[in-house]
C-alpha positions as CSV (number, residue, x, y, z in Angstrom):
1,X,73.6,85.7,49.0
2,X,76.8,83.7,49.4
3,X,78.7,82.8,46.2
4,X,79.2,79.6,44.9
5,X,82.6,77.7,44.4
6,X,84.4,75.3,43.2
7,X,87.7,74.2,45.6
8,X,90.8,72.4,44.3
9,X,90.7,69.3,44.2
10,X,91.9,67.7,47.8
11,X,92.5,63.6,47.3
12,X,90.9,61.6,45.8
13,X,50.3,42.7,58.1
14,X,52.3,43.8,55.7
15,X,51.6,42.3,52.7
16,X,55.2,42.0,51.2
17,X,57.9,39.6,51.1
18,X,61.5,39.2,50.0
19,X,62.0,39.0,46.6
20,X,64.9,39.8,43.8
21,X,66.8,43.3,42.6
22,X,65.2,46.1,40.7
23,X,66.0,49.2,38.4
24,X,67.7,52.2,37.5
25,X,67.1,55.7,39.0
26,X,64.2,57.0,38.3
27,X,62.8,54.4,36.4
28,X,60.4,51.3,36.5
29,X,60.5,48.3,35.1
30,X,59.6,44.1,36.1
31,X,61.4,43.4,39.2
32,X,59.9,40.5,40.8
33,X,55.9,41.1,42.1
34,X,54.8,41.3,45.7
35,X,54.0,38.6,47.5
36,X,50.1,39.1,48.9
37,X,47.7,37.4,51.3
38,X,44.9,36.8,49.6
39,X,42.7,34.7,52.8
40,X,43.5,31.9,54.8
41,X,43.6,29.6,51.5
42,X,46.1,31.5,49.9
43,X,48.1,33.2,52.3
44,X,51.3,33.4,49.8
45,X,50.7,34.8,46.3
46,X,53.0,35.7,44.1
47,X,51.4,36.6,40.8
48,X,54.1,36.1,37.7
49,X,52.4,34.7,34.7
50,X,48.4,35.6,33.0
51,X,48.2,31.9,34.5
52,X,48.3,32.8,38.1
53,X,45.9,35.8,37.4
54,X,43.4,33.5,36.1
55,X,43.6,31.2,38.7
56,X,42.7,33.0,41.6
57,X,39.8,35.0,39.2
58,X,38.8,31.4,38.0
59,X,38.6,30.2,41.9
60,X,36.9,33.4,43.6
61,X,39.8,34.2,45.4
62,X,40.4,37.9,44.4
63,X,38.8,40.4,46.5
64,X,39.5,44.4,47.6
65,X,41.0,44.6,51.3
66,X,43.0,47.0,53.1
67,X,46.3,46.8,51.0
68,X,44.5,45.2,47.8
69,X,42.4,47.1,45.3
70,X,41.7,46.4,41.5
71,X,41.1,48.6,38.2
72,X,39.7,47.9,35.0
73,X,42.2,50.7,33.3
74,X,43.8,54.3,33.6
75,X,41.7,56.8,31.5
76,X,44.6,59.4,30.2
77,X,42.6,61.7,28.0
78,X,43.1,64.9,27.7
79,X,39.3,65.1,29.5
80,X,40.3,62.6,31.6
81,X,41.8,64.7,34.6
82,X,39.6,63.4,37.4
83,X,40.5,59.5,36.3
84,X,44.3,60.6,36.7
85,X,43.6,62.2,40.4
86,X,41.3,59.0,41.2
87,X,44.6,56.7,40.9
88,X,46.7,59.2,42.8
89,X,44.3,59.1,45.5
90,X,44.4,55.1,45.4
91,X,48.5,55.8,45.5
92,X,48.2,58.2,48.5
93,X,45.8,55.8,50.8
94,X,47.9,52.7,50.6
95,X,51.1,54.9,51.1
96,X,50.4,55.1,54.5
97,X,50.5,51.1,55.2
98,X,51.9,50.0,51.9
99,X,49.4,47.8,49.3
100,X,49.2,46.6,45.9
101,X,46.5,48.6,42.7
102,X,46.4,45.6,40.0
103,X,45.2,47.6,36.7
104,X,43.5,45.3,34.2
105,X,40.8,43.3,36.7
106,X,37.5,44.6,35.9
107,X,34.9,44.5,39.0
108,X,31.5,43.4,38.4
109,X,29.8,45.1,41.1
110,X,26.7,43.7,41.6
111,X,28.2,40.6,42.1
112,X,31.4,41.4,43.7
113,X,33.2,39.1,41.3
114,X,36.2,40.0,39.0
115,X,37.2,39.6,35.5
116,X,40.3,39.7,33.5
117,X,40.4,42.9,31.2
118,X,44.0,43.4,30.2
119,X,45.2,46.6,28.8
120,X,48.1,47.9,27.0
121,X,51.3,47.7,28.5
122,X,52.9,50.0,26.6
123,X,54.4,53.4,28.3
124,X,51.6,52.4,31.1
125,X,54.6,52.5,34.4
126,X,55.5,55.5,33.1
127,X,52.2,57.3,33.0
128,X,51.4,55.6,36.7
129,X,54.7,57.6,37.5
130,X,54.3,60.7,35.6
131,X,50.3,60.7,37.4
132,X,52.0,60.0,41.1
133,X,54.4,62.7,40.6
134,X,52.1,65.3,39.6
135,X,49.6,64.8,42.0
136,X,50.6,63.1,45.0
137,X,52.3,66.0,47.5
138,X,54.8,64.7,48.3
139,X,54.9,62.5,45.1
140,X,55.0,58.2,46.2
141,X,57.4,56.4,45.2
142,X,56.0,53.2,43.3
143,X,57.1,49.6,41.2
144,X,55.1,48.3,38.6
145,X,55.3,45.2,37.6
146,X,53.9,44.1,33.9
147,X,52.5,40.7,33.5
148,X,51.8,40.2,29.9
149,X,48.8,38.1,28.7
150,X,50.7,36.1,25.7
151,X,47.6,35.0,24.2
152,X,45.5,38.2,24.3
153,X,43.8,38.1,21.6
154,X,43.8,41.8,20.5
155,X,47.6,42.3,20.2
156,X,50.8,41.8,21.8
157,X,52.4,43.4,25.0
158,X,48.8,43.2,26.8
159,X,48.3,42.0,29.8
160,X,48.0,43.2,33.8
161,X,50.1,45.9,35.6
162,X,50.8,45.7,39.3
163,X,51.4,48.8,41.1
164,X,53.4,48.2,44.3
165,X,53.1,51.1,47.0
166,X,55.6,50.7,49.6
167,X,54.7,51.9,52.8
168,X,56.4,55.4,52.6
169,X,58.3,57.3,55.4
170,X,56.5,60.7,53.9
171,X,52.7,59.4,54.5
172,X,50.3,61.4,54.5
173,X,50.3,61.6,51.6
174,X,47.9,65.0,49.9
175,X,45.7,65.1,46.3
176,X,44.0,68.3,45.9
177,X,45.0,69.8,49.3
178,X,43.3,66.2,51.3
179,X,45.0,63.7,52.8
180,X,44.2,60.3,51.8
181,X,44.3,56.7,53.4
182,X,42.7,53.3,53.3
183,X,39.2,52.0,55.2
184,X,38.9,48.0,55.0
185,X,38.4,47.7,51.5
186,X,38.1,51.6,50.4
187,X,40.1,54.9,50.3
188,X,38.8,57.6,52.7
189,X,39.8,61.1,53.4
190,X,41.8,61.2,56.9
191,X,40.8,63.0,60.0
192,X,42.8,65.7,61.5
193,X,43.5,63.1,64.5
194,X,44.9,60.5,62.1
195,X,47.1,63.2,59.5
196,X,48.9,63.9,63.1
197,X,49.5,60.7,64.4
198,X,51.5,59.8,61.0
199,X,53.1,63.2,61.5
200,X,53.6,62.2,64.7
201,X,55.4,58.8,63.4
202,X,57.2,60.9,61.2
203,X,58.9,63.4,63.9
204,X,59.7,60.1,65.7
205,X,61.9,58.6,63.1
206,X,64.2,62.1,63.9
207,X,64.3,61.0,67.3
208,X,65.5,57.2,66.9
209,X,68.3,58.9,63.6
210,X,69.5,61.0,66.7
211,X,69.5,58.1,69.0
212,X,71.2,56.0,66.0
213,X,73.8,58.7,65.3
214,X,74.7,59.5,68.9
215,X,75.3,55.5,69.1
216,X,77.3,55.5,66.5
217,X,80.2,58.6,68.1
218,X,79.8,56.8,71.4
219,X,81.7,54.2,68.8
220,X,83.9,56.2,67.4
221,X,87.7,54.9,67.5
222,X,89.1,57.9,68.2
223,X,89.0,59.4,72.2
224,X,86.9,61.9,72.7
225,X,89.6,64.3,73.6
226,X,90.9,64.2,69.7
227,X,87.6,64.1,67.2
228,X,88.5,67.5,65.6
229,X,87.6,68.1,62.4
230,X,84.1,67.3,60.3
231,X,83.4,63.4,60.9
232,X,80.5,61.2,59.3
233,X,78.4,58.6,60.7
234,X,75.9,56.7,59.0
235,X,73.3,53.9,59.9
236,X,71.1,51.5,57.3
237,X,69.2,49.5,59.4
238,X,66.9,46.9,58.0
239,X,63.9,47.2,60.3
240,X,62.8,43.4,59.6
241,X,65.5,41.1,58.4
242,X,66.2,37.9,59.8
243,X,68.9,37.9,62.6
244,X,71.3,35.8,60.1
245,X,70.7,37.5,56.7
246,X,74.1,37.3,56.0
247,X,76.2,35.2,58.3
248,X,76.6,32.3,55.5
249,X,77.7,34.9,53.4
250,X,80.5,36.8,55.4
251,X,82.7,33.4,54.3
252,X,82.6,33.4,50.7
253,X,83.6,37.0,50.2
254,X,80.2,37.9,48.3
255,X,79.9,41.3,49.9
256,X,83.0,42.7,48.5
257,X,81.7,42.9,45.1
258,X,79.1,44.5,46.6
259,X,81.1,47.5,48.0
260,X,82.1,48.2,44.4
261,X,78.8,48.2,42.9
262,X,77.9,50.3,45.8
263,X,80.9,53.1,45.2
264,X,79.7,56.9,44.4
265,X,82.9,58.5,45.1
266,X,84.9,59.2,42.9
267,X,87.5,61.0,44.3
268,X,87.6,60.5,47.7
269,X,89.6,57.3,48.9
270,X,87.4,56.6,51.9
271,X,85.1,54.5,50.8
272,X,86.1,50.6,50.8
273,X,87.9,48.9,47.7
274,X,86.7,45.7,49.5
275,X,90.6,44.5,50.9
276,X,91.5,43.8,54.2
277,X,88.6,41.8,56.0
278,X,88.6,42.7,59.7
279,X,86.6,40.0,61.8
280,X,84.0,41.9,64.0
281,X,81.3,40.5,66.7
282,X,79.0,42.0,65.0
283,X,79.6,41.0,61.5
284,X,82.4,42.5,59.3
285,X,84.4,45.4,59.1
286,X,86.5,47.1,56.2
287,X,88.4,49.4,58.0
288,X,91.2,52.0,56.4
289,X,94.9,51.2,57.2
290,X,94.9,53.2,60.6
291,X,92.1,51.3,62.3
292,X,91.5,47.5,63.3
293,X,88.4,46.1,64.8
294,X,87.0,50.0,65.2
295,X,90.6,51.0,67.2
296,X,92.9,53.0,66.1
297,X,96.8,52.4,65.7
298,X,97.9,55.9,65.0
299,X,96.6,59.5,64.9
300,X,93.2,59.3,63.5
301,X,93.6,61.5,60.1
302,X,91.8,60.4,56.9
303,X,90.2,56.8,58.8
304,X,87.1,55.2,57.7
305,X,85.5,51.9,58.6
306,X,82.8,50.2,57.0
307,X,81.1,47.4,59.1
308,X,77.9,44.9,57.9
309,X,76.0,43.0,60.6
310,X,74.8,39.5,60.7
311,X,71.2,41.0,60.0
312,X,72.4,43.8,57.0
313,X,72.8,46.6,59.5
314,X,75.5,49.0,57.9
315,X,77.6,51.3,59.9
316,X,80.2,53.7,58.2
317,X,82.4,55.9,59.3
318,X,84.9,58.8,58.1
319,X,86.9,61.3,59.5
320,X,88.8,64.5,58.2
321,X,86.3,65.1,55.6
322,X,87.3,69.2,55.4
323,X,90.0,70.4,53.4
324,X,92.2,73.9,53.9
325,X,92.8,76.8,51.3
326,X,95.5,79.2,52.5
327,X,93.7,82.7,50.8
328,X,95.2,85.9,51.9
329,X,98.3,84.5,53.7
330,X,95.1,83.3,55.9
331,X,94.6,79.2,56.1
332,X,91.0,78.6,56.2
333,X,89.1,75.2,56.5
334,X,86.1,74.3,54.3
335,X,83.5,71.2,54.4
336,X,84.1,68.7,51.6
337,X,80.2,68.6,50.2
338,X,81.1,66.2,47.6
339,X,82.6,63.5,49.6
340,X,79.8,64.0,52.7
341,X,77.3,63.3,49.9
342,X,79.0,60.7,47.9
343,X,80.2,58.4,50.8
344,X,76.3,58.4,52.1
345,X,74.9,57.7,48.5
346,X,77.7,55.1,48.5
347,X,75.7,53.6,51.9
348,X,72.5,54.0,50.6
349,X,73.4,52.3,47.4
350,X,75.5,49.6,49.2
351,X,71.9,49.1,51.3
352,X,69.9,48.5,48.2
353,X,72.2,46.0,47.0
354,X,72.7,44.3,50.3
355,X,68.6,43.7,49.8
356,X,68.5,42.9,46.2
357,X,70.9,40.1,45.8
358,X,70.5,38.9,49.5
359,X,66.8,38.6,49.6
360,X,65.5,41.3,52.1
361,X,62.9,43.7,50.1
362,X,61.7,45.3,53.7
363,X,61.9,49.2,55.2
364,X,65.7,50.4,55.4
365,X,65.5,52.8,58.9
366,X,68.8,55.5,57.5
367,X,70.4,57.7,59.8
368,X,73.5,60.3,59.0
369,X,75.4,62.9,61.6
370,X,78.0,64.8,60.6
371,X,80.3,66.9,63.3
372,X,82.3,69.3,63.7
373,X,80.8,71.5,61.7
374,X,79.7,75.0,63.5
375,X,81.2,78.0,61.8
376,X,82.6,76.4,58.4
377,X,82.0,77.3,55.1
378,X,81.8,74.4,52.2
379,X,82.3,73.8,48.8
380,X,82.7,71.4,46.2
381,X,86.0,70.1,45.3
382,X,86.3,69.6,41.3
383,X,89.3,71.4,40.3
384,X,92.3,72.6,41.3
385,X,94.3,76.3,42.1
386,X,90.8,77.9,41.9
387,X,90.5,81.2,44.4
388,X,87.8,81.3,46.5
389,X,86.4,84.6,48.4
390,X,85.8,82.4,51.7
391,X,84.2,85.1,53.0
392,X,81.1,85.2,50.2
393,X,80.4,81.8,51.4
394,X,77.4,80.2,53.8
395,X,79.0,78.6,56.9
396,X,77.2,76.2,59.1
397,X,75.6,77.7,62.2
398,X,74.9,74.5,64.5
399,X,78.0,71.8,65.5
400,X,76.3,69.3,64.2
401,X,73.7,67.5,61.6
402,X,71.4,64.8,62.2
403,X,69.1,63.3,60.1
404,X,67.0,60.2,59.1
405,X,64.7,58.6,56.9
406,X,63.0,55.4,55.8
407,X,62.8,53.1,52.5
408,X,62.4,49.7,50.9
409,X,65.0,48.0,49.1
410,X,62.9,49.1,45.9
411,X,63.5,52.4,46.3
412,X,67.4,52.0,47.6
413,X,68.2,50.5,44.4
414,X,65.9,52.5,42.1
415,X,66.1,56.1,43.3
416,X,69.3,56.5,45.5
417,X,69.5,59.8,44.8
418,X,65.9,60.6,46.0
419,X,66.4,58.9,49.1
420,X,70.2,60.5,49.5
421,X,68.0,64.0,48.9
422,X,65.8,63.2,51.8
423,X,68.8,62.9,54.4
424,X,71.1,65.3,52.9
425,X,68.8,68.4,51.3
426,X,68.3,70.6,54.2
427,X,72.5,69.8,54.6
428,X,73.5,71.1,51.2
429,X,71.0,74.0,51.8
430,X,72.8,75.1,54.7
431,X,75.8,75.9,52.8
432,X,73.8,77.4,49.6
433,X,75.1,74.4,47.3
434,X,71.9,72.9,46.6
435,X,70.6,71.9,43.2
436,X,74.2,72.7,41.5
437,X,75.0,70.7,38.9
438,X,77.4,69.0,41.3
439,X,75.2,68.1,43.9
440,X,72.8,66.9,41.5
441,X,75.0,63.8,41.1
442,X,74.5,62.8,44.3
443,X,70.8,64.4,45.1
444,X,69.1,64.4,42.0
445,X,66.4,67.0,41.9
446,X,62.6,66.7,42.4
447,X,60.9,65.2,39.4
448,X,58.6,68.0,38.9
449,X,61.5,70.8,39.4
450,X,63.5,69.0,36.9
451,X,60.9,68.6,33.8
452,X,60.1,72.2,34.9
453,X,63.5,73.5,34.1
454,X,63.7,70.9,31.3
455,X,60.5,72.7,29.1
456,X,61.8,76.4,30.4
């Protein structure tokens, strides 16, 4: 097994809309509800207050479909297990497409007609989590969104809880070793034909990250001829933005507080401080010192360039992103893993605000390559003049790593680091540096892993 090190320190249909920013990682809270078609009479509905609830109840407007189901409440007993795997099936079927569980309508079903029932609010997103988590494989990422009922008349903080399933880019989902996904207005158990198809989808999104990333070093400013060294591309494409998301804004300078809300780094210099403004057909760029309009004016050592489309698309780029230790009179060249994985949490982060305070809540397409890479070792860079044994470590056996993934803006802005995990894992693995306490800033761990080691 390779030892672990720490280098010195180098230099520093679907049914939803657009709506406004969201949480913390790892939590839930209220960010603004889905919009849903409910029929022809309302094909826009956007629940906020008990009021609107009522309405459509009042009106005969509420009924199960494909992306919409309803429940009275969430039985969480301790003999309540088979309530708890009835919800993460629900979670699991609309995962596939995306839909929308509203807890607190109560379903008369003789009649087909629905009631209000509101139920406590309190700690309910976080058992909805805590239930998804445990028994979804992989575990669906879900928003809930509390509306409280004001006047109910059995206490305060009462009311409905929407549970908003993004369509998720690790669908199928399993519960109980079964693969679950949605009929017209029911959950159903998948065929074997239909759990490969969205396997299927699923190796596809590899294909179009490679076809991203090898777009992206056809770009690259430097010749061919001279791109020694490990080099970063990354892609955050929004897969259904309008074509001018953000031309009105490239002229008031909104995006450069952006970039700083966005920043994960915080050693490395490569990402952005939101200065120079370099005009691009495409949108805008924010290139380092070196480079102008994706050129370069000198050696290419230490460049990055960050460039935002008209429609949100986010391209960076970095290159030199290895350091050298000199051990035995030997000089030896190492993969910085802590800047790799904080300039693409920086992107992903920088994606989810782009959505939140721009008005784009749909599916992010991310794609990361890194080169240059066959036969290094790496480590993570926290402290200087520390010896390392270079050859106790893991070095990389292919010249390069691609990967991609998908997610909406939710997820982006609530659980970066989950999302960062997806594209990066299988790349801090490679070096035997994941799940160190260093990589966790950047990764996080899995939620179940983590309470594990948390009651060991």
């Amino acid at each position: 097994m390779a030892t672990r090190a720490a280098l010195p320190s180098a230099s520093t249909g679907n049914p939803f809309a657009a709506r406004g920013p969201v949480l913390d990682d790892g939590g839930m809270t209220d960010p603004t509800p889905p919009t849903l078609y409910l029929g022809p009479a309302v094909p826009r509905w956007q629940p906020r207050t008990i009021a609107d609830i009522r309405t459509v109840l009042a009106d005969g407007l509420l009924a199960e479909r494909h992306w919409l189901d309803a429940k009275r409440e969430i039985s969480t007993g301790s003999g309540k297990k088979d309530a708890k795997k009835e919800l993460a099936r629900d979670v699991a079927s609309f995962a596939n497409d995306g839909g929308v569980l509203i807890i607190g309508i109560d379903e008369d079903k003789t009649t087909g007609t629905f009631t209000l029932a509101s139920q406590s609010l309190d700690g309910l997103a976080e058992t909805v989590e805590q239930i998804v988590g445990h028994h979804c494989d992989p575990p669906v990422f879900v928003q809930c969104h509390r509306i409280v009922d004001p006047n109910d008349p059995i206490g305060p903080n009462r009311g409905v809880m929407i549970v908003e399933v993004p369509p998720s880019p690790l669908a199928p989902h399993m519960v109980d070793g079964k693969y679950f996904g949605r009929a017209d207005t029911l959950k159903r158990v998948l065929p074997d034909a239909d759990v490969e198809r969205l396997h299927v989808i699923r190796r596809a999104r590899q294909v179009t990250a490679e076809e991203l990333i090898d777009r992206e070093i056809d770009r690259d400013p430097a010749p061919a001829d001279e791109r020694d060294g490990v080099r970063l591309y990354v892609v955050a494409r929004p897969m259904s933005s309008p074509p001018e998301l953000l031309t009105e804004h490239f002229v008031t300078g909104a995006l450069t507080t952006v970039i700083h809300a966005a920043r994960a780094t915080g050693e490395d210099d490569r990402w952005p401080r939101g200065g120079y403004v370099d005009p691009r057909a495409r949108g805008i760029g924010w290139p380092s010192r070196n480079l102008r309009g994706r050129r370069q004016a000198g050696k290419s050592h230490g460049d990055s360039d960050l460039e935002v489309h008209d429609d949100g698309t986010i391209t960076f780029f970095a290159d030199t992103l290895s350091g050298s230790m000199n051990p035995s009179h030997r000089q030896q060249h190492f993969v910085r893993l802590e800047a790799v994985l904080g300039l693409v949490r920086s992107v992903v982060q920088f994606a989810g605000e782009i959505g939140a305070r721009f008005g784009y809540a749909g599916q992010w397409q991310l794609a990361v390559g890194v080169t240059g890479l066959r036969g290094l070792p790496a480590a993570i860079v926290t402290r200087r003049h520390d010896f390392v044994d270079f050859t106790e470590l893991a070095t990389f056996s292919e010249l390069r790593y691609t990967a991609g993934t998908t997610a909406v803006t939710g997820e982006l802005t609530t659980a970066a680091a989950a999302v960062t995990r997806r594209l990066m894992m299988r790349f801090a693995r490679a070096f035997d540096l994941l799940n160190r306490v260093e990589t966790d800033d950047y990764l996080g761990r899995p939620r179940q892993q983590a309470q594990e080691e948390r009651d060991a």
